[in-house]
C-alpha positions in Angstrom: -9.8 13.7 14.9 -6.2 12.6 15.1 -4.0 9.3 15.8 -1.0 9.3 17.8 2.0 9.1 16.2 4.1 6.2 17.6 7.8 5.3 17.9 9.1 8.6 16.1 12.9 8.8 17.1 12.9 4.8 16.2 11.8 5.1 12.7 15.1 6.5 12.0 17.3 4.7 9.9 20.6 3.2 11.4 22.7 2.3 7.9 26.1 3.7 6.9 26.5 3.7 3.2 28.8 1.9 1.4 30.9 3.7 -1.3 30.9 4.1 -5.0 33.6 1.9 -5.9 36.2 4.6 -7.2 36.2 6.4 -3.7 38.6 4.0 -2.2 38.9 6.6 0.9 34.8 6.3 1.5 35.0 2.4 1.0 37.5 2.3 3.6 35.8 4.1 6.0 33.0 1.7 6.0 35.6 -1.0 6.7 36.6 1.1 9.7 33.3 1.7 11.0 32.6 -2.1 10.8 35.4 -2.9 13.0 34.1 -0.3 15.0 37.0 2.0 14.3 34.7 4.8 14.2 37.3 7.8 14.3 39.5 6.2 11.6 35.9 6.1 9.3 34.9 9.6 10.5 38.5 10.5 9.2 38.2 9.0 6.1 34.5 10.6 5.2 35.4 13.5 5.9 37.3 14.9 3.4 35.2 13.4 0.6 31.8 14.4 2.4 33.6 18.6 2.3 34.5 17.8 -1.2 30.7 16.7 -2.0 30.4 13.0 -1.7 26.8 12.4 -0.8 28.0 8.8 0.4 30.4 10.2 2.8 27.9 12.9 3.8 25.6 10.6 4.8 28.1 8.8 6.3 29.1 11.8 8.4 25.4 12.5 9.4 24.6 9.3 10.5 28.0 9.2 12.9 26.6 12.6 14.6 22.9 11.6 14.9 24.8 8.7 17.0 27.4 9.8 18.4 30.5 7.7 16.9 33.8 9.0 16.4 32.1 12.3 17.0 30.1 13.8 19.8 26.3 13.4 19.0 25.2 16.4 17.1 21.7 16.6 15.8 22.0 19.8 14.0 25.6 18.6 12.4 23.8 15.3 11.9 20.9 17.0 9.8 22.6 19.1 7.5 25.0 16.4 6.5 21.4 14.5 6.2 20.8 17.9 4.0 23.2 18.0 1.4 23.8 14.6 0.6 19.7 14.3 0.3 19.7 17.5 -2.2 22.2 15.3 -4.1 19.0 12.5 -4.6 20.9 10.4 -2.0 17.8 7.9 -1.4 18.3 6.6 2.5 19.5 10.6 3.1 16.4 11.5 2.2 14.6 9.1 4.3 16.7 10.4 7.4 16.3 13.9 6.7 12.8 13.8 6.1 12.7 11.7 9.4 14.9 14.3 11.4 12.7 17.4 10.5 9.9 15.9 11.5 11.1 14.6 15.0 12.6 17.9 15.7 8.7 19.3 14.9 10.0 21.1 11.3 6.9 18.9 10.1 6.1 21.5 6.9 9.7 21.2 6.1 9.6 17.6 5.9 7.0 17.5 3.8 8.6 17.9 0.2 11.3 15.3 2.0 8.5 12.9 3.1 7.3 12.8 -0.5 10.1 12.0 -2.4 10.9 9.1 0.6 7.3 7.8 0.0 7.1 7.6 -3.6 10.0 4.8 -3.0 7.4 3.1 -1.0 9.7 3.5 2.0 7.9 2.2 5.2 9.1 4.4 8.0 7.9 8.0 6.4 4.8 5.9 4.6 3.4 5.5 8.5 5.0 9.1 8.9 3.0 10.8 6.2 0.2 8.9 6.5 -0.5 10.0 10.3 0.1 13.6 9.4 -2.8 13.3 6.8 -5.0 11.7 9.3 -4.3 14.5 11.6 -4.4 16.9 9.0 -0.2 18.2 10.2 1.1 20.4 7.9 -1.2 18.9 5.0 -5.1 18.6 4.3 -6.6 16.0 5.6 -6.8 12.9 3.6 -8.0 9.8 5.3 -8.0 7.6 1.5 -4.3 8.1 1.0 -3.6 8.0 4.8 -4.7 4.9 5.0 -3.0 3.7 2.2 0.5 4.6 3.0 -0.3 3.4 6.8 -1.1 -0.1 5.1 1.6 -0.4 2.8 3.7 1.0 5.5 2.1 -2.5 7.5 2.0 -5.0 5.1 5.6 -4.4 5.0 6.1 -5.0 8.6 6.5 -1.7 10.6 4.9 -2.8 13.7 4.3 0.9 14.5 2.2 1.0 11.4 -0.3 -2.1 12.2 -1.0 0.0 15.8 -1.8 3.2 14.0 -3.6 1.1 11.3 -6.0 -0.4 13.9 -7.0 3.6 15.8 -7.7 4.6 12.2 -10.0 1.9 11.7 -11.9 3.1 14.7 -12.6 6.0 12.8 -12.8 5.4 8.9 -15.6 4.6 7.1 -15.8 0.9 5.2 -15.6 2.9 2.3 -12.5 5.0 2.5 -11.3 2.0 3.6 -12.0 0.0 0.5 -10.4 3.3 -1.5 -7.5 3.3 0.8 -6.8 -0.8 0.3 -6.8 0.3 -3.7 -4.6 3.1 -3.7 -2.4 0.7 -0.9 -2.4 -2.1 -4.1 -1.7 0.7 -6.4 1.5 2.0 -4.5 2.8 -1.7 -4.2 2.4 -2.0 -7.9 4.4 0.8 -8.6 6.9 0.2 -6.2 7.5 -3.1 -7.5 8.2 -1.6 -10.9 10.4 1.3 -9.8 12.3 -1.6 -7.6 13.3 -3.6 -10.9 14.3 -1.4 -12.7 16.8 0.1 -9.4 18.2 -3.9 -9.8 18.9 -3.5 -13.2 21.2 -0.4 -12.7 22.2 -0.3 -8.9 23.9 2.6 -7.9 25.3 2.1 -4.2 27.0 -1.1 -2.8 24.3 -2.5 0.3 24.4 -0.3 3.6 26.0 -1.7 6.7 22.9 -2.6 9.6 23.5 -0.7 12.7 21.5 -0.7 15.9 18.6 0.7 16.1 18.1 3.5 18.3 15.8 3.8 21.7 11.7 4.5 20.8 9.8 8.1 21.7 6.5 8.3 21.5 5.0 11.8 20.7 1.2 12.1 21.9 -1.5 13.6 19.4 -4.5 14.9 21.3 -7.7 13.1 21.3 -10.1 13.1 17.8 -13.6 15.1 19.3 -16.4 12.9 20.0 -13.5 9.7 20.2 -10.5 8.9 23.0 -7.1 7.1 22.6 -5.5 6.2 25.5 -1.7 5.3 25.5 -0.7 1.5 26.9 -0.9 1.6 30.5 -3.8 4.1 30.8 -7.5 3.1 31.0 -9.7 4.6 28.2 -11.5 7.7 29.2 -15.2 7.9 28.5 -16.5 10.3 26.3 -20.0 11.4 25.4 -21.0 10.8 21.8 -24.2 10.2 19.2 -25.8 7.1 19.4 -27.8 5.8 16.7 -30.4 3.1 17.8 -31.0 -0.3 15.9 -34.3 -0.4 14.3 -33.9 -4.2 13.8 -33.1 -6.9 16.9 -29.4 -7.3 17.7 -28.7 -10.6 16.2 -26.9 -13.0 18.6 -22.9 -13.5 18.4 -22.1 -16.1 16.3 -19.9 -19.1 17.7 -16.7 -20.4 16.8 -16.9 -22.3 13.3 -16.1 -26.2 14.0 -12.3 -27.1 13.1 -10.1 -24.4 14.8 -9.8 -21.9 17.6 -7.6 -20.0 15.3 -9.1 -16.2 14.6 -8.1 -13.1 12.2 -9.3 -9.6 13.2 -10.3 -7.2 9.8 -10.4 -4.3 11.7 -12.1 -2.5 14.8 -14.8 -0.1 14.5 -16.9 2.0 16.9 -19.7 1.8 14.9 -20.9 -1.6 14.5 -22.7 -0.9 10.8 -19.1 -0.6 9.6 -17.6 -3.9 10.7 -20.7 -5.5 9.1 -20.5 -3.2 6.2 -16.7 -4.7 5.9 -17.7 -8.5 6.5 -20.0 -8.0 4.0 -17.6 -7.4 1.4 -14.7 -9.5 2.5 -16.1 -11.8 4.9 -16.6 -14.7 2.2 -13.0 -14.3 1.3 -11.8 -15.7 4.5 -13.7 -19.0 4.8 -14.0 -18.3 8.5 -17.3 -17.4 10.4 -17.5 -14.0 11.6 -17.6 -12.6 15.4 -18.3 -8.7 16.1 -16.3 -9.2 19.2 -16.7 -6.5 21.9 -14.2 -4.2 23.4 -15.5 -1.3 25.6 -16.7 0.9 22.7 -15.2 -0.9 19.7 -16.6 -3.6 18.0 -13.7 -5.6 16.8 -14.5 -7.7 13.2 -13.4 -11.2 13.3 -13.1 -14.2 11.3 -13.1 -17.7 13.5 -12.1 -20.6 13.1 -9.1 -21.9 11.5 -7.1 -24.6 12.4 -3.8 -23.7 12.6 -1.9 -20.2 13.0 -0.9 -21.1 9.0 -4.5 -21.2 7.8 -5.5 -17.9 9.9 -2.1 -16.2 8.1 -4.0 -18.0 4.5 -7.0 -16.4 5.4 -6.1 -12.8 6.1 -4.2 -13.0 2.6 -7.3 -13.9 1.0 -9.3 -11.1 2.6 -7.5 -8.2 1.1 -7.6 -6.0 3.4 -5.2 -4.7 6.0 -5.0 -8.1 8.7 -3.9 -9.8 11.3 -3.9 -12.7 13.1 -4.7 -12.4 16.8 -4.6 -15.4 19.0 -5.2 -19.0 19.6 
């Protein structure tokens, strides 16, 4: 059973470093490159990044991944990625781990993925957590995939929330309830880790760049399950169907006040979305819908007066969230 994984090549971060403050030659580079002077900053990294800088090696690997004041280079781009990275260079890390894995070295980015995602970085958290799903290059581990896809969410990868809502076709309410613990866990952690980096910062803040074009790399279809890309129409498959041994209660109406709803997750199995409602639904102080979608019975909480009250709600539920329309 696997998930696609979406938006690859984006996930990529576009950030030049700034320098130590004693490597006046690195710092000024950074000037360059934000006057878009991009030989003069390649010029000035490069010496430093030879002589072992892992700010100016950075530097240098993100200026061949795109293409500024050098040709592109992908293979220069990662081994610049390399050694700064092997220096504990955080955001090399994240890009190295990223590039291995987008040029399909996934059991190489592994090791690199892990050390990314135990800074609670979002772009290798959704990274990780897909190759756990899919069992790539690691055992399958649907608790901790979902975690790091949801902390990978909640921190507002947009990739994240659409892989997110195919594993919840899939996962059972209660590796989902595991999952949303380990996902509180990590943030806790996180937190910590993150105050004590403020209390002793090491690097000056990195200079935003654009953000590169979107892939999308296709997994193949879980057995017994379909996932169709936007733009294509589900395929049908065969699969098991248990039958109800108890009426099929009608759907449940709007609640009075709002037209405002929240959607807690989507499920092909109906027993899990009211397995779910069951333990979060009072949470919400909505009325729940098991909203239809082909297959997938979608779990909802109606409503809610106002687009603010739905976002109230789905903090309250906690659980992965979101609101969906008017």
């Amino acid at each position: 059973m696997r998930v696609a994984y979406l938006g690859a090549a984006a996930l990529l971060a576009m950030t030049v470093a700034g320098a130590m403050p004693a490597l006046a030659d690195v710092k000024a580079g950074v000037d360059a490159w934000s006057r878009g002077d991009y030989d003069k900053a390649v010029a000035e990294w490069r010496g430093p990044a030879i002589a072992g800088d892992a700010d100016a090696q950075f530097n240098m690997g993100q200026a061949y991944k795109l293409g500024r004041g050098v040709a592109t280079d992908q293979a220069q781009a990662i081994e610049w990625f390399r050694r700064a990275a092997a220096q504990g260079h955080a955001q090399a890390e994240d890009n190295y781990a990223l590039m291995l894995f987008q040029e399909g070295r996934k059991a190489d980015a592994v090791p690199w993925l892990e050390k990314s995602v135990a800074r609670d970085e979002k772009r290798t958290e959704l990274v990780l957590g897909t190759m756990l799903f899919n069992g790539d290059a690691v055992k399958k581990d649907w608790v901790r995939a979902y975690a790091l896809v949801s902390r990978s969410s909640r921190q507002g990868l947009a990739q994240a929330s659409q892989t997110l809502a195919q594993m919840d076709q899939y996962i059972s309410a209660e590796q989902r309830q595991k999952g949303t613990e380990l996902a509180s866990k990590i943030e806790s952690e996180g937190h910590t880790r993150r105050l004590a980096a403020a209390t002793n910062p090491s690097r000056t803040a990195p200079l935003e760049l654009p953000a590169a074009s979107p892939t999308r790399a296709m997994a193949k279809a879980p057995p017994g399950a379909s996932y169709s890309p936007p733009g294509r129409a589900p395929e049908k498959v065969a699969h098991a169907v248990v039958k109800e041994t108890k009426p099929k209660p009608k759907e449940p109406v709007a609640a009075a006040g709002g037209n405002w709803r929240i959607q807690l997750g989507a499920f092909r199995d109906e027993a899990n979305a009211r397995a779910l409602w069951g333990k979060v639904g009072g949470k919400t102080g909505g009325r729940v819908a098991y909203a239809k979608a082909g297959e997938v019975t979608r779990l909802q909480a109606t409503g809610f007066a106002s687009h603010a009250a739905a976002q109230a709600a789905c903090s309250k539920a906690g659980v992965p969230c979101v609101v969906v329309a008017q």
